[in-house]
ChimeraX commands (.cxc) that place a marker at each C-alpha (Angstrom):
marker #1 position 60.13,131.06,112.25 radius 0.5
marker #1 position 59.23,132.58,109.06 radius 0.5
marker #1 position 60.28,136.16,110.61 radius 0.5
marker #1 position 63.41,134.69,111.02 radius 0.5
marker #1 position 63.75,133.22,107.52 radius 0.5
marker #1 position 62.85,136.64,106.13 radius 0.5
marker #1 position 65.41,138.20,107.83 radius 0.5
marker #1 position 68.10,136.31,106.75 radius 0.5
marker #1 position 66.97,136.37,103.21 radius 0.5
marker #1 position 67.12,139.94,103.47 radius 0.5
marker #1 position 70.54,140.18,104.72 radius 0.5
marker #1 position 71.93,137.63,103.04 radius 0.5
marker #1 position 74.83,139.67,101.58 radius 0.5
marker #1 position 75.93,140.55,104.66 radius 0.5
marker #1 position 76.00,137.09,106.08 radius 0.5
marker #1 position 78.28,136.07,103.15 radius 0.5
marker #1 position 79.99,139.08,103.76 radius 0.5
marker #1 position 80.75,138.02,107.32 radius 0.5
marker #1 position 81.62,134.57,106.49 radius 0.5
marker #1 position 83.56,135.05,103.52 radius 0.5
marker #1 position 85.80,137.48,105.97 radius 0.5
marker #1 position 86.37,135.00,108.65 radius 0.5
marker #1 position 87.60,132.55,106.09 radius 0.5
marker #1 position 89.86,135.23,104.62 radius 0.5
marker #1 position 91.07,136.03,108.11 radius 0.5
marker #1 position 91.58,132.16,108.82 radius 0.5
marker #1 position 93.71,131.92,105.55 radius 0.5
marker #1 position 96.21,134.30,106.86 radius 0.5
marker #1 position 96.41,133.69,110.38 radius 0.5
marker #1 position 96.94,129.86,109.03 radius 0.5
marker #1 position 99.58,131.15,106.76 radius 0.5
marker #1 position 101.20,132.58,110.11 radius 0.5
marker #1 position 101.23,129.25,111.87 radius 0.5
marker #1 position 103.14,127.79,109.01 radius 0.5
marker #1 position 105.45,130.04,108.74 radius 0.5
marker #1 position 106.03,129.37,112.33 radius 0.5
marker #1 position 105.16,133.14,113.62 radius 0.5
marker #1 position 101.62,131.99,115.66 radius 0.5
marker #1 position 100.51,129.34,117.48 radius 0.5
marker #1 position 97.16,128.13,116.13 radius 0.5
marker #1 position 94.98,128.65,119.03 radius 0.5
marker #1 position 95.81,131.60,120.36 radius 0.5
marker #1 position 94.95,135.50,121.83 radius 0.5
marker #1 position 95.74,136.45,117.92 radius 0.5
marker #1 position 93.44,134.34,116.49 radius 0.5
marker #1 position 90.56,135.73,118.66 radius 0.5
marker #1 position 91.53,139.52,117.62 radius 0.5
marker #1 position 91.37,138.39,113.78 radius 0.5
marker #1 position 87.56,138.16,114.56 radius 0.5
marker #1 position 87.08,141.78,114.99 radius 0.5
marker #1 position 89.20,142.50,111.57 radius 0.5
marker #1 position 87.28,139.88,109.61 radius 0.5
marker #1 position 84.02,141.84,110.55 radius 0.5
marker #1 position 85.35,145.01,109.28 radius 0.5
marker #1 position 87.11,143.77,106.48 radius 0.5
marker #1 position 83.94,142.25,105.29 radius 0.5
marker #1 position 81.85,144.91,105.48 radius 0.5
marker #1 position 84.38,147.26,103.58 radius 0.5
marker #1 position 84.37,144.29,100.73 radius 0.5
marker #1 position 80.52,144.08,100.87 radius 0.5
marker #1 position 80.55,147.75,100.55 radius 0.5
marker #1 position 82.76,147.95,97.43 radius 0.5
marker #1 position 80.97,144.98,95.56 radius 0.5
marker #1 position 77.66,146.77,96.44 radius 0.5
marker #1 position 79.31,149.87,95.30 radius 0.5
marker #1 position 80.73,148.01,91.57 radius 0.5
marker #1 position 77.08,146.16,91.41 radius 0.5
marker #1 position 79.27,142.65,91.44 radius 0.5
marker #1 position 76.93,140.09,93.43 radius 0.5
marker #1 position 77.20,135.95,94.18 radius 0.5
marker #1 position 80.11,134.25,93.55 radius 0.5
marker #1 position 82.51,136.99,92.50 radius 0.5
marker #1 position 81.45,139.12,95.44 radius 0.5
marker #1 position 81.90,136.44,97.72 radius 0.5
marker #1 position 85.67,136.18,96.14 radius 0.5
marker #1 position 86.16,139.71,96.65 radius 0.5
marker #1 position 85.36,139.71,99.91 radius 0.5
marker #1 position 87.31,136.71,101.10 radius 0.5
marker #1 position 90.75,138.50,99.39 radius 0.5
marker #1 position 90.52,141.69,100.68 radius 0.5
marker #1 position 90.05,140.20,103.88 radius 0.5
marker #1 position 93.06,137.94,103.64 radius 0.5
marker #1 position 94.93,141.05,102.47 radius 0.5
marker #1 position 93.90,142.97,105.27 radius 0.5
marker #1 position 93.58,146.43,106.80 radius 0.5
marker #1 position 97.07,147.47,106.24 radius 0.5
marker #1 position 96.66,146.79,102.31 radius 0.5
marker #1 position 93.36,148.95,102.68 radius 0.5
marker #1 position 95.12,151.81,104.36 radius 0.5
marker #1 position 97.97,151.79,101.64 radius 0.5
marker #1 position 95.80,152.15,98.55 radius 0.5
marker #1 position 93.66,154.82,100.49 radius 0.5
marker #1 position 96.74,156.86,101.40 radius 0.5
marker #1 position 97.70,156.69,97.66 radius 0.5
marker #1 position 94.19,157.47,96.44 radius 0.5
marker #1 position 94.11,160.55,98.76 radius 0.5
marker #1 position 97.58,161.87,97.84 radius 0.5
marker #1 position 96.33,161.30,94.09 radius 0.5
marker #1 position 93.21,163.51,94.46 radius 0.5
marker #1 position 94.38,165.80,96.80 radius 0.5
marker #1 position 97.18,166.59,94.70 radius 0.5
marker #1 position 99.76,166.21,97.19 radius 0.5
marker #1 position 103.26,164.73,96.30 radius 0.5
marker #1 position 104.11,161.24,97.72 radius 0.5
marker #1 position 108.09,161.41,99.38 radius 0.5
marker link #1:1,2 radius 0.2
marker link #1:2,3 radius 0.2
marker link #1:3,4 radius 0.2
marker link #1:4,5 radius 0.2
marker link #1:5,6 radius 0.2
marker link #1:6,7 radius 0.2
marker link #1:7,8 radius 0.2
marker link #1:8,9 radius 0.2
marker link #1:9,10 radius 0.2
marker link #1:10,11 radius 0.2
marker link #1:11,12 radius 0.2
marker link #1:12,13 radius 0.2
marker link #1:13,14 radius 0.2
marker link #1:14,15 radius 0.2
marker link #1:15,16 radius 0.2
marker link #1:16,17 radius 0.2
marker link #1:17,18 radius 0.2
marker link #1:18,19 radius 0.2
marker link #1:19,20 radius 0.2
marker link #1:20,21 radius 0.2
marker link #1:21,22 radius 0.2
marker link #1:22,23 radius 0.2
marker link #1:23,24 radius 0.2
marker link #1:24,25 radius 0.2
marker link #1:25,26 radius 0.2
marker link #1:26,27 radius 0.2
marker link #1:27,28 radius 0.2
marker link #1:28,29 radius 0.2
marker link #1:29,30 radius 0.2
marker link #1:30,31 radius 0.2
marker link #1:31,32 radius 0.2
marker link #1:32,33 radius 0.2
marker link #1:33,34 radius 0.2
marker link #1:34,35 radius 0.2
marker link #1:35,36 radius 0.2
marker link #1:36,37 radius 0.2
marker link #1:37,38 radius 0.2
marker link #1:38,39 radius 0.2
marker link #1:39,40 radius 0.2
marker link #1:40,41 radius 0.2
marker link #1:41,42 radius 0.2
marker link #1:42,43 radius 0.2
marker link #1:43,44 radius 0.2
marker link #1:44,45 radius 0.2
marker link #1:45,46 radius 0.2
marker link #1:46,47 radius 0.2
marker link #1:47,48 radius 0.2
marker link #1:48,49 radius 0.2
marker link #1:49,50 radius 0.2
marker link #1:50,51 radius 0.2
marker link #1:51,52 radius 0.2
marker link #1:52,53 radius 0.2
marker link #1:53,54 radius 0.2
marker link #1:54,55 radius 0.2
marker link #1:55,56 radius 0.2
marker link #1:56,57 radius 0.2
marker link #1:57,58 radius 0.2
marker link #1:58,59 radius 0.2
marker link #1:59,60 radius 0.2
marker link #1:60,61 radius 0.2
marker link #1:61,62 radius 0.2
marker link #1:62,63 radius 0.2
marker link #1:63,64 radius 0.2
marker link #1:64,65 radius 0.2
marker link #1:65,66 radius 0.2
marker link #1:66,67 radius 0.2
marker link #1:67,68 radius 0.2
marker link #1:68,69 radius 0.2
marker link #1:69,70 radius 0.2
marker link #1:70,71 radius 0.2
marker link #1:71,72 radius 0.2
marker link #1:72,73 radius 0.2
marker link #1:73,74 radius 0.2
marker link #1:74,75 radius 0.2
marker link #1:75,76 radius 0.2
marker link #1:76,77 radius 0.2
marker link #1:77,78 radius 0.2
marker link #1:78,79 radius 0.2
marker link #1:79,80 radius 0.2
marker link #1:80,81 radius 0.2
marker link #1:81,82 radius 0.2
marker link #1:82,83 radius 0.2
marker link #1:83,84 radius 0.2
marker link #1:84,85 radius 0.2
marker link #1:85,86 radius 0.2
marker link #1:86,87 radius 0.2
marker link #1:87,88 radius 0.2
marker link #1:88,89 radius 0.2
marker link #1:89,90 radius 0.2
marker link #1:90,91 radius 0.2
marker link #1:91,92 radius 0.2
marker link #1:92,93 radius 0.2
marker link #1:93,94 radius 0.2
marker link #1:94,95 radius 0.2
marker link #1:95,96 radius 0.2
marker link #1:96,97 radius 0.2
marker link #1:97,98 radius 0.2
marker link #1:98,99 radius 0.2
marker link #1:99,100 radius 0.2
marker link #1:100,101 radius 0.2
marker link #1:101,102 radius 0.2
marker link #1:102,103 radius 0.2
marker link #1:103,104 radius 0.2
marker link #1:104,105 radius 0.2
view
């Protein structure tokens, strides 16, 4: 048991991580269903699941990478997750065209 407590205690950041990305993830698909464009329980909600993963784990990495820890990162996490991988992609693209000196059309 005590193996078990000191692994979560180590990896506690990436638990929050986790669950602060399912709850993003849960905002948006809910904002979907009230907006009429998903059934709750459905196929979509089950491929959020992979997305919240990843979009918590690109969240933890940023607030690991900005030293922000607790409550903040926790709120970090959550929006980026709500915002999604599409948001994510955007802001890279921009970043990239930015340093690479390329010209956006």
């Amino acid at each position: 048991m005590t193996a078990v407590i000191e692994f979560l205690t180590a990896k506690a950041g990436w638990i929050v991580a986790m669950a602060m990305g399912l709850v993003g993830r849960l905002l948006y698909h809910t904002t979907l269903v009230q907006r009429g464009r998903r059934k709750f329980f459905s196929r979509a909600l089950l491929l959020e699941l992979p997305i919240a993963v990843g979009m918590g784990c690109i969240a933890h990495g940023f607030c690991a990478l900005l030293r922000i820890e607790g409550d903040g990162a926790a709120a970090i996490i959550a929006a980026v997750s709500y915002i999604g991988p599409h948001w994510v992609d955007a802001v890279y693209t921009v970043w990239l065209a930015r340093v690479g000196g390329e010209k956006k059309d």
